[in-house]
PLY file of the C-alpha trace (Angstrom):
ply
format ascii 1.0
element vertex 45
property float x
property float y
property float z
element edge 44
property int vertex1
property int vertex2
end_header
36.58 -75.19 148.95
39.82 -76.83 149.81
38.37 -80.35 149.52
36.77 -79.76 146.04
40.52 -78.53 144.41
42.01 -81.49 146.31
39.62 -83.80 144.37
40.03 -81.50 141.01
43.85 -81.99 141.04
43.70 -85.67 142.20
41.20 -86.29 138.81
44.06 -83.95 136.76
46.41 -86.15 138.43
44.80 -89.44 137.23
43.75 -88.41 133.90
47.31 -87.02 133.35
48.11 -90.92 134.34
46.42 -92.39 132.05
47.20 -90.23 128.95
50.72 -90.34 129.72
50.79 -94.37 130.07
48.43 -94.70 126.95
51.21 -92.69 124.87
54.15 -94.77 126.47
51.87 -97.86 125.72
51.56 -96.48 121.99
55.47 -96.07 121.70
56.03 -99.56 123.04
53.61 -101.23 120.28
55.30 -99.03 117.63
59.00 -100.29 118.31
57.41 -104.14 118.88
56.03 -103.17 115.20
59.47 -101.78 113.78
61.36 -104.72 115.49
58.60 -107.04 113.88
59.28 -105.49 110.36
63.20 -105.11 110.55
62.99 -109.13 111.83
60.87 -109.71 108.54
63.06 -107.94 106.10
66.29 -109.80 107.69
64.65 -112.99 107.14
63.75 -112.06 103.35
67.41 -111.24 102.26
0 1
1 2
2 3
3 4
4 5
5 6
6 7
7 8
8 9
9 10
10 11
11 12
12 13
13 14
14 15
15 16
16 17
17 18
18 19
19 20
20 21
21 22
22 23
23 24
24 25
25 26
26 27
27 28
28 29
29 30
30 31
31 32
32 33
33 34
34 35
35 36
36 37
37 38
38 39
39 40
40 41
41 42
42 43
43 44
């Protein structure tokens, strides 16, 4: 019993991981992509 919630909360744990590093992954691209933009409209004017 123990050992099978151990291994239920270490997969929680992981997948928790993951979704939390995909979403800070997700706000890194977005600023490169506003930074990217912002540099483009600088250059125009």
């Amino acid at each position: 019993m123990g050992a099978k919630v151990q291994a239920w909360t270490s997969k929680a744990l992981t997948w928790l991981k993951l979704l939390l590093y995909s979403k800070l992954n997700l706000l890194e691209s977005s600023k490169c992509k506003l930074q990217q933009q912002s540099r483009r409209s600088d250059g125009n004017v």
